[in-house]
N, C-alpha and C positions, 0 to 999 in steps of 0.2 A: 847596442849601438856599434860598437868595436867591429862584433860580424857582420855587420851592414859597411864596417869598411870607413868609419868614422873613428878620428883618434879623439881619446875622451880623457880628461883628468880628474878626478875624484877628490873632492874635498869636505871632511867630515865636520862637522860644526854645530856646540850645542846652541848656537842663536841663528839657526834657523828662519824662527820666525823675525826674526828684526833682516834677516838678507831678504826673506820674501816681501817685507815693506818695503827696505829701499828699493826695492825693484820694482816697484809699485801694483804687485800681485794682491786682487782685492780676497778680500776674506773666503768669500763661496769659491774661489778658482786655486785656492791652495790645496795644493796634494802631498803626497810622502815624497816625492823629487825634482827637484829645481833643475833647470839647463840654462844654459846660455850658448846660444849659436848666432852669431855674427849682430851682436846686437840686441838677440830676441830672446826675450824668458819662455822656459816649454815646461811645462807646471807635470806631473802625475808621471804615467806610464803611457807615453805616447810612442807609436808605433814608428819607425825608420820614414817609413812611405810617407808618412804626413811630414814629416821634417825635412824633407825631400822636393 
């Protein structure tokens, strides 16, 4: 994301799964990484263009 020109911060965390609940990501749509962009959860390895 950085090389698409997007500033990112990184925060490691072993409860995980309890951030993807409060964010109300249901069980089949969680992936290995979380985002938050203006409001919005982006679940897995989603491409610049779609966040865009």
């Amino acid at each position: 994301m950085e090389k698409n020109g997007y500033k990112i911060s990184s925060h490691a965390s072993e409860d995980f799964i309890k951030i993807k609940e409060k964010l109300n990501i249901k069980d089949e749509y969680q992936s290995c990484h979380t985002g938050l962009i203006d409001g919005y959860a982006i679940e897995g390895h989603v491409p610049s263009s779609a966040v865009d």
